[in-house]
C-alpha angles and dihedrals in degrees: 000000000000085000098055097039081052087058110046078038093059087044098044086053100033090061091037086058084052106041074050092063096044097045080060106042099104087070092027096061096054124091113250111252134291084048121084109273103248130134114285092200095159105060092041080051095048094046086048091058096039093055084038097056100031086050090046086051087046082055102046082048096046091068080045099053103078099147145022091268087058096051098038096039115004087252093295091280108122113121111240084251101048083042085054101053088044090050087046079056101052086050101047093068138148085277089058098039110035101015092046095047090038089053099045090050081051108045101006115217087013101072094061085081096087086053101052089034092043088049097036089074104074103072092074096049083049105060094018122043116355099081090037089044094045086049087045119043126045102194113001143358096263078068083065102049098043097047075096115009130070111293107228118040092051091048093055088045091046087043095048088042087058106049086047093055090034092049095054090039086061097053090064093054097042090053105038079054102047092050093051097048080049093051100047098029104037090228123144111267097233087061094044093056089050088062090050085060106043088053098041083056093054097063111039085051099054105024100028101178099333086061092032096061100042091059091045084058092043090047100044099054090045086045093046086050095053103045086047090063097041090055092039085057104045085048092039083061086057104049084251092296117141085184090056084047098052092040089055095045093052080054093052089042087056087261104295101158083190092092094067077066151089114250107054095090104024117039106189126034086237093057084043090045090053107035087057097051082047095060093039102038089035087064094065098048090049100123089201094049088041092054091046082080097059080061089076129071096231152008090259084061097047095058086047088055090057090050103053088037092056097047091054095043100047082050100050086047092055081059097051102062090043092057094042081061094042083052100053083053108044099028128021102067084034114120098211089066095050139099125224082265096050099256135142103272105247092010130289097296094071090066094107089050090052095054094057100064085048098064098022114038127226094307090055095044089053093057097041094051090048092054090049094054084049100050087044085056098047093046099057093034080059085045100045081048090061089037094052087043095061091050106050101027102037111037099013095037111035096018113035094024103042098235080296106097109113128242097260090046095051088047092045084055087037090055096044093045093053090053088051095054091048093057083049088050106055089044093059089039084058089046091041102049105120095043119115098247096221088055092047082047082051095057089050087050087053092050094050095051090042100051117008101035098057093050098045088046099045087047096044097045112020120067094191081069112124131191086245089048099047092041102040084045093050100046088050091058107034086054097050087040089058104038101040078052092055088041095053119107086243091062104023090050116016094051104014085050090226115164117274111270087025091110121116101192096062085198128090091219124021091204088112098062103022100051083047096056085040090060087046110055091049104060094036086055094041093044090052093041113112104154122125091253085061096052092047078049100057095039098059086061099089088058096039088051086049088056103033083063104030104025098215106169097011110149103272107227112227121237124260 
Protein backbone atom coordinates (compact mmCIF):
# COMPACT_ATOMS: atom_id res chain seq x y z
CA UNK A 1 0.00 0.00 0.00
CA UNK A 2 2.99 2.47 0.79
CA UNK A 3 4.27 1.39 -1.95
CA UNK A 4 1.48 2.11 -4.17
CA UNK A 5 0.46 5.54 -2.58
CA UNK A 6 4.60 6.33 -3.20
CA UNK A 7 4.08 5.70 -6.42
CA UNK A 8 0.51 7.77 -7.80
CA UNK A 9 2.27 10.71 -5.05
CA UNK A 10 5.91 10.95 -7.27
CA UNK A 11 3.59 11.06 -10.61
CA UNK A 12 0.98 13.53 -9.34
CA UNK A 13 4.09 15.96 -8.47
CA UNK A 14 6.21 15.11 -10.98
CA UNK A 15 3.34 16.41 -13.80
CA UNK A 16 2.29 19.32 -11.54
CA UNK A 17 5.90 20.38 -11.69
CA UNK A 18 5.47 20.16 -14.99
CA UNK A 19 2.51 21.46 -15.58
CA UNK A 20 4.45 24.15 -13.32
CA UNK A 21 7.03 24.71 -15.92
CA UNK A 22 4.70 24.87 -18.74
CA UNK A 23 2.14 27.19 -17.06
CA UNK A 24 5.11 29.32 -16.96
CA UNK A 25 6.80 28.95 -20.32
CA UNK A 26 5.75 32.36 -21.91
CA UNK A 27 7.96 33.94 -19.55
CA UNK A 28 10.28 30.66 -19.28
CA UNK A 29 11.30 30.55 -23.04
CA UNK A 30 12.53 33.79 -23.18
CA UNK A 31 16.74 34.87 -22.36
CA UNK A 32 17.13 36.57 -19.47
CA UNK A 33 17.95 40.27 -20.17
CA UNK A 34 20.92 42.09 -21.63
CA UNK A 35 20.64 39.13 -24.66
CA UNK A 36 18.38 39.52 -27.45
CA UNK A 37 14.65 38.04 -26.42
CA UNK A 38 14.31 34.96 -28.59
CA UNK A 39 13.01 31.06 -27.56
CA UNK A 40 15.22 29.31 -25.87
CA UNK A 41 13.45 25.93 -26.79
CA UNK A 42 16.56 23.76 -26.15
CA UNK A 43 17.32 24.28 -22.93
CA UNK A 44 13.13 24.20 -21.78
CA UNK A 45 13.31 20.83 -23.83
CA UNK A 46 16.40 19.58 -22.12
CA UNK A 47 15.14 20.49 -18.59
CA UNK A 48 11.78 18.73 -19.62
CA UNK A 49 13.66 15.49 -20.32
CA UNK A 50 15.98 15.76 -17.41
CA UNK A 51 12.89 16.14 -14.71
CA UNK A 52 11.21 13.66 -16.85
CA UNK A 53 13.89 10.98 -16.67
CA UNK A 54 15.48 11.77 -12.64
CA UNK A 55 11.62 11.67 -11.40
CA UNK A 56 11.07 8.63 -13.36
CA UNK A 57 14.17 7.28 -11.65
CA UNK A 58 12.51 8.81 -7.89
CA UNK A 59 9.31 6.50 -9.06
CA UNK A 60 11.06 3.19 -10.16
CA UNK A 61 13.12 3.70 -6.22
CA UNK A 62 10.10 4.46 -4.30
CA UNK A 63 8.66 0.51 -4.81
CA UNK A 64 11.99 -0.14 -4.00
CA UNK A 65 12.23 1.80 -0.81
CA UNK A 66 10.33 -0.78 2.06
CA UNK A 67 12.46 0.16 5.21
CA UNK A 68 14.67 2.79 6.74
CA UNK A 69 17.75 1.11 5.32
CA UNK A 70 16.32 1.51 2.16
CA UNK A 71 15.65 4.84 2.48
CA UNK A 72 19.01 5.91 4.51
CA UNK A 73 21.29 3.70 2.61
CA UNK A 74 19.61 1.69 -0.41
CA UNK A 75 19.96 -1.38 1.72
CA UNK A 76 23.76 -1.23 1.65
CA UNK A 77 23.81 -2.66 -1.45
CA UNK A 78 25.77 -0.06 -3.98
CA UNK A 79 28.79 -1.60 -5.60
CA UNK A 80 32.45 0.66 -4.56
CA UNK A 81 32.31 1.76 -8.13
CA UNK A 82 28.62 2.80 -8.47
CA UNK A 83 29.32 4.56 -4.61
CA UNK A 84 32.28 6.34 -6.35
CA UNK A 85 30.65 7.82 -9.13
CA UNK A 86 27.79 8.92 -6.72
CA UNK A 87 30.38 10.40 -4.31
CA UNK A 88 31.97 11.96 -7.23
CA UNK A 89 28.43 13.33 -7.53
CA UNK A 90 27.94 14.61 -4.36
CA UNK A 91 31.25 16.38 -4.82
CA UNK A 92 30.82 17.77 -8.12
CA UNK A 93 28.01 20.33 -6.88
CA UNK A 94 26.82 23.68 -7.70
CA UNK A 95 29.92 25.01 -5.25
CA UNK A 96 32.59 23.03 -7.65
CA UNK A 97 31.03 23.75 -10.80
CA UNK A 98 29.67 26.84 -10.76
CA UNK A 99 31.46 28.43 -7.46
CA UNK A 100 35.15 27.01 -8.57
CA UNK A 101 34.87 28.26 -12.35
CA UNK A 102 33.00 31.59 -11.11
CA UNK A 103 36.13 32.29 -8.52
CA UNK A 104 38.87 31.64 -10.73
CA UNK A 105 37.24 34.11 -13.47
CA UNK A 106 37.14 36.34 -10.52
CA UNK A 107 40.47 36.08 -8.72
CA UNK A 108 42.65 33.69 -11.37
CA UNK A 109 45.03 31.14 -9.67
CA UNK A 110 43.19 31.89 -6.43
CA UNK A 111 40.65 30.56 -6.93
CA UNK A 112 42.20 27.21 -7.31
CA UNK A 113 42.23 27.13 -3.61
CA UNK A 114 38.69 25.66 -3.21
CA UNK A 115 40.07 22.37 -6.07
CA UNK A 116 43.22 21.29 -4.43
CA UNK A 117 41.52 22.05 -0.83
CA UNK A 118 38.26 20.41 -1.89
CA UNK A 119 40.61 16.94 -3.32
CA UNK A 120 43.17 17.03 -0.62
CA UNK A 121 40.76 15.74 1.64
CA UNK A 122 40.46 12.39 0.74
CA UNK A 123 43.51 10.98 1.84
CA UNK A 124 42.49 11.12 5.14
CA UNK A 125 39.19 9.58 4.60
CA UNK A 126 41.13 7.08 2.76
CA UNK A 127 43.51 5.67 5.26
CA UNK A 128 41.51 6.93 8.30
CA UNK A 129 37.97 6.65 8.44
CA UNK A 130 36.34 5.37 5.40
CA UNK A 131 36.98 1.16 6.02
CA UNK A 132 36.40 1.67 10.21
CA UNK A 133 33.21 4.04 9.42
CA UNK A 134 31.85 1.85 6.90
CA UNK A 135 32.48 -1.67 10.06
CA UNK A 136 30.93 0.77 12.78
CA UNK A 137 28.25 2.57 11.96
CA UNK A 138 24.88 1.17 9.95
CA UNK A 139 23.01 4.73 8.85
CA UNK A 140 24.87 7.68 9.92
CA UNK A 141 28.19 8.89 11.92
CA UNK A 142 26.50 9.50 15.15
CA UNK A 143 26.29 5.33 14.79
CA UNK A 144 29.99 5.60 15.08
CA UNK A 145 30.39 7.77 18.04
CA UNK A 146 28.03 6.34 20.01
CA UNK A 147 29.16 2.34 19.36
CA UNK A 148 30.88 3.36 22.57
CA UNK A 149 29.92 6.35 23.86
CA UNK A 150 26.27 7.47 25.66
CA UNK A 151 23.85 7.44 23.51
CA UNK A 152 22.22 10.28 23.84
CA UNK A 153 23.87 12.85 24.33
CA UNK A 154 26.26 12.08 21.24
CA UNK A 155 23.59 11.47 19.28
CA UNK A 156 21.80 15.28 20.15
CA UNK A 157 25.16 16.82 19.64
CA UNK A 158 25.74 14.51 16.01
CA UNK A 159 22.16 15.33 15.13
CA UNK A 160 22.50 19.20 15.90
CA UNK A 161 26.59 19.12 13.84
CA UNK A 162 24.88 17.87 10.86
CA UNK A 163 21.86 20.20 10.29
CA UNK A 164 24.16 22.88 10.81
CA UNK A 165 26.52 21.65 8.10
CA UNK A 166 23.54 20.37 6.06
CA UNK A 167 21.83 23.47 6.43
CA UNK A 168 24.94 25.75 4.95
CA UNK A 169 25.63 23.24 2.48
CA UNK A 170 21.99 23.92 1.21
CA UNK A 171 22.28 27.33 0.82
CA UNK A 172 24.98 26.82 -1.94
CA UNK A 173 22.89 24.67 -3.82
CA UNK A 174 19.45 26.78 -3.36
CA UNK A 175 21.03 29.59 -4.49
CA UNK A 176 23.47 28.27 -7.45
CA UNK A 177 19.91 26.82 -8.69
CA UNK A 178 17.86 29.55 -8.30
CA UNK A 179 20.21 31.74 -10.09
CA UNK A 180 20.46 29.33 -13.13
CA UNK A 181 16.63 28.77 -13.62
CA UNK A 182 16.71 32.82 -13.38
CA UNK A 183 19.25 33.13 -15.84
CA UNK A 184 17.91 30.81 -18.45
CA UNK A 185 13.98 31.25 -17.66
CA UNK A 186 13.62 34.99 -16.75
CA UNK A 187 11.71 34.10 -13.81
CA UNK A 188 11.99 36.09 -10.40
CA UNK A 189 14.44 34.56 -8.23
CA UNK A 190 12.35 34.23 -5.43
CA UNK A 191 10.02 31.86 -7.70
CA UNK A 192 12.95 29.95 -9.13
CA UNK A 193 14.21 29.02 -5.78
CA UNK A 194 10.91 27.88 -4.90
CA UNK A 195 11.20 25.33 -7.69
CA UNK A 196 14.58 24.23 -6.39
CA UNK A 197 12.72 23.35 -3.24
CA UNK A 198 9.60 21.70 -4.35
CA UNK A 199 11.73 19.31 -6.40
CA UNK A 200 14.30 18.79 -4.00
CA UNK A 201 11.32 17.75 -1.78
CA UNK A 202 10.08 15.25 -4.30
CA UNK A 203 12.85 13.18 -4.24
CA UNK A 204 13.98 12.89 -1.26
CA UNK A 205 10.19 11.99 -0.28
CA UNK A 206 9.63 9.32 -2.58
CA UNK A 207 13.59 7.77 -3.45
CA UNK A 208 15.02 8.49 -0.78
CA UNK A 209 18.90 6.88 -1.45
CA UNK A 210 18.11 4.50 -3.56
CA UNK A 211 16.74 7.50 -5.97
CA UNK A 212 19.20 9.76 -4.74
CA UNK A 213 22.36 7.67 -5.93
CA UNK A 214 21.25 6.61 -9.21
CA UNK A 215 20.84 10.18 -10.26
CA UNK A 216 24.16 11.04 -8.73
CA UNK A 217 25.57 8.29 -11.21
CA UNK A 218 23.42 9.56 -14.12
CA UNK A 219 24.53 13.30 -13.30
CA UNK A 220 28.07 12.80 -12.79
CA UNK A 221 28.86 11.11 -15.95
CA UNK A 222 26.69 13.78 -17.90
CA UNK A 223 28.37 16.34 -15.81
CA UNK A 224 32.22 14.65 -16.39
CA UNK A 225 31.41 14.65 -20.11
CA UNK A 226 30.53 18.15 -20.25
CA UNK A 227 32.96 19.63 -18.54
CA UNK A 228 35.32 17.49 -20.63
CA UNK A 229 34.09 19.28 -23.81
CA UNK A 230 33.97 22.73 -22.33
CA UNK A 231 37.67 22.43 -21.29
CA UNK A 232 38.68 20.43 -24.91
CA UNK A 233 37.20 23.63 -26.64
CA UNK A 234 38.62 26.45 -24.74
CA UNK A 235 42.06 24.55 -25.15
CA UNK A 236 41.25 23.52 -28.67
CA UNK A 237 41.09 27.64 -29.29
CA UNK A 238 44.68 27.70 -27.95
CA UNK A 239 46.47 24.92 -29.93
CA UNK A 240 46.43 22.91 -26.31
CA UNK A 241 48.69 25.54 -24.68
CA UNK A 242 47.93 26.47 -21.10
CA UNK A 243 50.63 28.95 -21.54
CA UNK A 244 48.68 30.52 -24.79
CA UNK A 245 45.34 30.38 -22.30
CA UNK A 246 46.78 32.21 -19.39
CA UNK A 247 48.65 34.83 -21.76
CA UNK A 248 45.75 35.52 -23.20
CA UNK A 249 43.74 35.81 -19.79
CA UNK A 250 46.20 38.26 -18.30
CA UNK A 251 45.28 40.19 -21.77
CA UNK A 252 41.84 39.95 -21.21
CA UNK A 253 42.49 40.89 -17.38
CA UNK A 254 44.36 44.32 -18.77
CA UNK A 255 47.21 42.70 -18.32
CA UNK A 256 47.36 42.15 -14.35
CA UNK A 257 49.65 39.33 -14.13
CA UNK A 258 48.52 39.32 -10.45
CA UNK A 259 45.96 37.04 -11.14
CA UNK A 260 48.62 33.93 -12.04
CA UNK A 261 49.21 34.53 -8.41
CA UNK A 262 48.47 33.91 -5.10
CA UNK A 263 46.50 37.29 -3.07
CA UNK A 264 43.55 38.18 -5.12
CA UNK A 265 40.96 35.65 -3.20
CA UNK A 266 42.52 35.19 0.23
CA UNK A 267 44.20 38.39 1.85
CA UNK A 268 46.22 37.07 5.18
CA UNK A 269 48.04 33.63 5.55
CA UNK A 270 45.91 33.13 8.40
CA UNK A 271 42.85 33.56 6.46
CA UNK A 272 44.76 31.27 3.73
CA UNK A 273 46.03 28.60 6.81
CA UNK A 274 42.71 28.26 7.92
CA UNK A 275 40.57 28.37 4.95
CA UNK A 276 42.51 25.52 3.66
CA UNK A 277 42.18 23.11 6.98
CA UNK A 278 38.67 24.10 6.69
CA UNK A 279 38.19 22.59 3.07
CA UNK A 280 40.57 19.21 3.93
CA UNK A 281 39.56 18.47 7.52
CA UNK A 282 35.71 19.72 6.59
CA UNK A 283 35.54 16.65 4.06
CA UNK A 284 35.74 14.14 6.68
CA UNK A 285 33.17 15.57 8.94
CA UNK A 286 30.59 15.95 5.81
CA UNK A 287 27.46 13.82 7.17
CA UNK A 288 26.18 13.36 3.28
CA UNK A 289 29.58 12.23 2.02
CA UNK A 290 29.94 9.98 5.57
CA UNK A 291 26.41 8.10 4.88
CA UNK A 292 27.35 7.49 1.42
CA UNK A 293 29.53 4.39 3.14
CA UNK A 294 26.89 2.75 4.60
CA UNK A 295 25.84 2.52 0.83
CA UNK A 296 28.29 -0.02 0.38
CA UNK A 297 28.29 -4.18 1.86
CA UNK A 298 31.37 -4.08 3.22
CA UNK A 299 34.80 -2.08 4.36
CA UNK A 300 36.63 -3.42 1.14
CA UNK A 301 33.96 -1.52 -0.72
CA UNK A 302 34.18 1.35 1.08
CA UNK A 303 37.95 1.97 0.31
CA UNK A 304 36.99 1.21 -3.45
CA UNK A 305 34.50 3.78 -3.21
CA UNK A 306 37.36 6.46 -2.18
CA UNK A 307 39.31 5.46 -4.93
CA UNK A 308 36.99 5.77 -7.70
CA UNK A 309 35.54 8.99 -5.89
CA UNK A 310 38.88 10.58 -5.82
CA UNK A 311 39.80 9.84 -9.48
CA UNK A 312 36.66 11.48 -10.67
CA UNK A 313 36.93 14.40 -8.37
CA UNK A 314 40.54 15.30 -8.91
CA UNK A 315 39.43 15.11 -12.90
CA UNK A 316 36.62 17.08 -12.85
CA UNK A 317 38.95 19.81 -10.69
CA UNK A 318 41.78 19.89 -13.57
CA UNK A 319 38.69 21.10 -15.72
CA UNK A 320 37.62 23.69 -13.48
CA UNK A 321 40.31 25.78 -13.51
CA UNK A 322 40.57 25.42 -17.00
CA UNK A 323 37.12 26.60 -17.50
CA UNK A 324 37.42 29.50 -14.82
CA UNK A 325 40.27 30.68 -17.36
CA UNK A 326 38.20 29.94 -20.44
CA UNK A 327 35.72 31.98 -18.77
CA UNK A 328 37.77 35.08 -18.10
CA UNK A 329 38.44 34.87 -21.78
CA UNK A 330 35.41 34.19 -23.38
CA UNK A 331 33.20 35.69 -21.00
CA UNK A 332 33.84 37.77 -18.92
CA UNK A 333 34.72 41.03 -21.17
CA UNK A 334 31.85 39.53 -23.74
CA UNK A 335 29.20 41.66 -24.23
CA UNK A 336 26.57 39.14 -24.79
CA UNK A 337 26.93 38.08 -21.38
CA UNK A 338 26.71 41.37 -20.01
CA UNK A 339 24.22 43.54 -18.42
CA UNK A 340 23.70 47.55 -19.30
CA UNK A 341 26.30 48.04 -15.96
CA UNK A 342 28.84 45.62 -17.11
CA UNK A 343 28.05 42.96 -15.01
CA UNK A 344 27.95 39.22 -15.39
CA UNK A 345 24.34 38.59 -16.67
CA UNK A 346 22.46 36.55 -13.59
CA UNK A 347 25.50 37.23 -11.14
CA UNK A 348 29.06 35.76 -11.15
CA UNK A 349 28.08 32.08 -10.49
CA UNK A 350 26.61 31.62 -13.81
CA UNK A 351 30.16 32.05 -15.46
CA UNK A 352 30.51 28.57 -16.27
CA UNK A 353 26.73 28.67 -17.96
CA UNK A 354 27.69 31.40 -19.87
CA UNK A 355 30.43 29.86 -21.22
CA UNK A 356 28.68 27.33 -22.51
CA UNK A 357 26.88 28.93 -24.61
CA UNK A 358 30.25 30.62 -25.69
CA UNK A 359 32.09 27.29 -27.06
CA UNK A 360 28.90 25.16 -27.69
CA UNK A 361 26.27 26.95 -28.93
CA UNK A 362 22.47 26.80 -27.67
CA UNK A 363 22.23 23.25 -27.97
CA UNK A 364 25.05 22.90 -25.89
CA UNK A 365 23.94 25.39 -23.45
CA UNK A 366 21.12 23.84 -23.20
CA UNK A 367 22.82 20.48 -22.15
CA UNK A 368 25.16 21.83 -20.02
CA UNK A 369 22.37 24.03 -17.91
CA UNK A 370 20.23 21.04 -17.61
CA UNK A 371 23.14 18.95 -16.07
CA UNK A 372 23.81 21.62 -13.73
CA UNK A 373 20.16 21.74 -12.45
CA UNK A 374 20.53 18.14 -12.16
CA UNK A 375 23.52 17.96 -10.40
CA UNK A 376 22.01 21.05 -7.92
CA UNK A 377 18.89 18.57 -7.29
CA UNK A 378 20.81 15.55 -6.63
CA UNK A 379 23.22 17.33 -4.25
CA UNK A 380 20.70 18.69 -1.75
CA UNK A 381 18.40 15.65 -2.15
CA UNK A 382 21.72 13.82 -0.96
CA UNK A 383 21.94 16.92 1.91
CA UNK A 384 18.05 16.98 3.17
CA UNK A 385 18.81 12.69 3.37
CA UNK A 386 21.48 13.29 5.85
CA UNK A 387 19.34 16.11 7.41
CA UNK A 388 16.12 13.81 7.78
CA UNK A 389 18.37 11.17 8.95
CA UNK A 390 19.55 12.95 11.76
CA UNK A 391 16.27 13.71 12.73
CA UNK A 392 14.54 10.68 12.69
CA UNK A 393 17.44 8.19 13.36
CA UNK A 394 19.34 9.89 15.55
CA UNK A 395 17.18 11.94 17.99
CA UNK A 396 13.05 10.00 17.07
CA UNK A 397 14.41 6.61 16.63
CA UNK A 398 17.50 5.96 19.13
CA UNK A 399 16.70 8.92 21.57
CA UNK A 400 12.95 9.51 22.00
CA UNK A 401 12.07 6.10 21.09
CA UNK A 402 14.56 4.12 22.82
CA UNK A 403 15.99 2.09 19.64
CA UNK A 404 12.28 0.77 19.69
CA UNK A 405 10.28 3.00 17.04
CA UNK A 406 9.26 0.92 14.22
CA UNK A 407 10.36 1.29 10.28
CA UNK A 408 7.01 3.13 9.00
CA UNK A 409 7.15 5.54 12.03
CA UNK A 410 11.10 6.65 11.41
CA UNK A 411 10.20 7.19 7.65
CA UNK A 412 6.90 9.10 8.60
CA UNK A 413 9.70 11.79 11.04
CA UNK A 414 12.22 11.36 8.19
CA UNK A 415 9.41 12.68 5.54
CA UNK A 416 8.24 15.42 7.58
CA UNK A 417 11.66 16.46 8.45
CA UNK A 418 12.72 16.65 4.82
CA UNK A 419 9.78 18.87 4.10
CA UNK A 420 10.82 20.99 6.98
CA UNK A 421 14.46 21.50 5.69
CA UNK A 422 13.23 22.36 2.39
CA UNK A 423 11.18 25.12 3.70
CA UNK A 424 14.72 26.16 5.66
CA UNK A 425 16.40 25.90 2.56
CA UNK A 426 14.54 28.22 0.15
CA UNK A 427 14.43 31.08 3.11
CA UNK A 428 18.39 31.24 3.41
CA UNK A 429 18.64 30.86 -0.50
CA UNK A 430 16.36 34.23 -0.54
CA UNK A 431 18.97 35.94 2.42
CA UNK A 432 22.19 34.43 0.58
CA UNK A 433 21.59 35.54 -3.16
CA UNK A 434 24.45 37.59 -3.99
CA UNK A 435 27.31 34.97 -2.10
CA UNK A 436 30.01 33.14 -4.37
CA UNK A 437 28.65 29.24 -3.89
CA UNK A 438 31.69 27.83 -3.61
CA UNK A 439 32.44 30.34 -0.62
CA UNK A 440 28.87 29.58 1.10
CA UNK A 441 30.15 25.26 0.25
CA UNK A 442 33.58 26.50 2.15
CA UNK A 443 31.69 27.65 5.53
CA UNK A 444 29.88 24.11 5.62
CA UNK A 445 33.27 22.55 5.18
CA UNK A 446 34.35 24.62 8.16
CA UNK A 447 31.65 23.57 10.04
CA UNK A 448 32.19 20.00 9.32
CA UNK A 449 36.14 20.05 10.41
CA UNK A 450 35.23 22.26 13.48
CA UNK A 451 32.52 20.24 14.92
CA UNK A 452 31.92 16.76 13.40
CA UNK A 453 35.86 15.59 12.42
CA UNK A 454 37.36 15.93 15.74
CA UNK A 455 34.70 13.94 17.35
CA UNK A 456 34.55 11.14 14.85
CA UNK A 457 38.74 11.05 14.96
CA UNK A 458 39.25 11.28 18.69
CA UNK A 459 36.30 8.28 19.05
CA UNK A 460 37.48 6.33 16.54
CA UNK A 461 41.41 6.52 17.59
CA UNK A 462 41.84 7.52 21.23
CA UNK A 463 40.76 5.28 23.86
CA UNK A 464 41.19 7.99 26.72
CA UNK A 465 38.14 9.56 24.85
CA UNK A 466 35.10 10.09 27.22
CA UNK A 467 30.90 11.15 26.37
CA UNK A 468 31.62 14.51 28.32
CA UNK A 469 34.70 14.94 26.36
CA UNK A 470 33.27 14.24 22.81
CA UNK A 471 29.93 16.29 23.56
CA UNK A 472 31.28 19.28 25.55
CA UNK A 473 34.29 19.37 22.57
CA UNK A 474 31.78 19.24 19.78
CA UNK A 475 29.39 21.75 20.96
CA UNK A 476 32.19 23.99 21.46
CA UNK A 477 33.13 23.72 17.94
CA UNK A 478 30.78 23.47 16.52
CA UNK A 479 29.59 27.02 18.47
CA UNK A 480 32.88 29.15 17.69
CA UNK A 481 32.84 27.58 14.24
CA UNK A 482 29.30 29.04 13.73
CA UNK A 483 29.45 32.16 15.23
CA UNK A 484 33.16 33.43 14.07
CA UNK A 485 31.63 32.43 10.82
CA UNK A 486 28.50 34.84 11.38
CA UNK A 487 30.88 37.36 12.68
CA UNK A 488 33.26 37.25 9.51
CA UNK A 489 33.25 40.12 7.15
CA UNK A 490 31.85 37.40 4.26
CA UNK A 491 28.93 36.81 6.14
CA UNK A 492 28.53 40.22 8.52
CA UNK A 493 28.96 42.40 5.42
CA UNK A 494 28.58 40.81 2.35
CA UNK A 495 24.82 39.07 3.40
CA UNK A 496 23.71 41.09 6.77
CA UNK A 497 24.46 44.18 4.77
CA UNK A 498 26.36 45.66 7.75
CA UNK A 499 28.47 48.39 6.95
CA UNK A 500 32.29 47.52 5.64
CA UNK A 501 34.92 47.29 8.78
CA UNK A 502 31.96 46.45 10.94
CA UNK A 503 33.34 42.49 11.39
CA UNK A 504 34.22 41.30 14.36
CA UNK A 505 35.98 38.00 13.36
CA UNK A 506 39.02 39.82 11.13
CA UNK A 507 39.54 36.27 9.54
CA UNK A 508 37.73 34.69 6.15
CA UNK A 509 37.44 31.19 7.87
CA UNK A 510 37.58 30.66 11.75
CA UNK A 511 38.89 26.49 11.20
CA UNK A 512 42.05 27.42 12.53
CA UNK A 513 40.94 28.47 15.86
CA UNK A 514 37.72 26.69 16.28
CA UNK A 515 38.91 22.86 15.29
CA UNK A 516 41.65 23.59 17.55
CA UNK A 517 39.61 24.39 20.33
CA UNK A 518 37.66 21.76 19.31
CA UNK A 519 40.64 19.38 19.75
CA UNK A 520 41.17 20.98 22.88
CA UNK A 521 38.18 20.86 24.83
CA UNK A 522 37.87 17.63 24.24
CA UNK A 523 41.06 16.17 25.65
CA UNK A 524 41.20 18.42 28.36
CA UNK A 525 37.34 17.11 29.28
CA UNK A 526 38.09 13.63 28.58
CA UNK A 527 41.37 13.78 30.43
CA UNK A 528 39.46 15.31 33.63
CA UNK A 529 36.55 13.00 33.27
CA UNK A 530 36.33 10.51 36.03
CA UNK A 531 32.93 9.70 36.18
CA UNK A 532 31.60 5.91 35.91
CA UNK A 533 30.26 6.61 32.28
CA UNK A 534 34.02 7.40 31.41
CA UNK A 535 35.33 4.44 32.69
CA UNK A 536 32.41 2.12 30.76
CA UNK A 537 33.68 4.38 27.84
CA UNK A 538 37.12 3.55 27.90
CA UNK A 539 36.63 0.28 28.51
CA UNK A 540 34.48 -0.57 25.34
CA UNK A 541 37.71 0.59 23.20
CA UNK A 542 39.43 -2.56 22.99
CA UNK A 543 36.16 -4.06 21.24
CA UNK A 544 35.32 -0.76 19.04
CA UNK A 545 39.09 -0.80 17.76
CA UNK A 546 38.40 -5.27 16.84
CA UNK A 547 35.56 -4.25 14.77
CA UNK A 548 36.73 -0.80 13.32
CA UNK A 549 39.64 -3.08 11.61
CA UNK A 550 38.05 -6.38 11.11
CA UNK A 551 34.54 -5.66 10.93
CA UNK A 552 33.22 -8.83 12.66
CA UNK A 553 29.31 -8.17 13.40
CA UNK A 554 28.98 -4.76 11.14
CA UNK A 555 25.48 -4.48 9.70
CA UNK A 556 25.82 -6.65 6.01
CA UNK A 557 24.09 -4.37 3.09
CA UNK A 558 21.71 -6.47 0.87
CA UNK A 559 22.23 -6.67 -3.15
CA UNK A 560 20.39 -4.77 -5.47
Amino acid sequence: MRTLVSRHASRVIGLGLIALFLAVSPELCWATEGAQKSPNWVAIGMFLVFIGGTLFITKWAAGRTRSAADFYTAGGGITGFQNGLAIGGDYMSAASFLGISAAVMMTGFDGLIYAIGFSVGWPLITFLVAERLRNLGKFTFADVLAYRLKQTPVRVFAASGTLVVVVFYLIAQMVGGGKLIQLLFGLDYIYAVFIVGAMMMTYVLFGGMTATTWVQIIKACLLLGGASFMAFMVLWDYNFSLEKLFKAAVDVKDGNIGIMGPGGFIKDPISAISFGMALMFGTAGLPHILMRFFTVPDAVEARKSVLWASTWIGYFYLLTFIIGFGAIVFVSKNPTFLTAEGLLIGGQNMAAVHLAGAVGGNIFLGFISAVTFATILAVVAGLTLAGASAISHDIYSTVVKKGKANSSDELRISRITTVCLGIIAVILGLIFEQQNVAFMVSLAFAIAASANFPTLFLSIFWKGCTTRGIVVGGFVGLIAALTMTVLSAPVWEGSFGNPPGSAIFPFSSPTLFSMTLAFLTIWIVSILDNSPQAAKDREGFDDQKVRSETGVGAFKGVSH
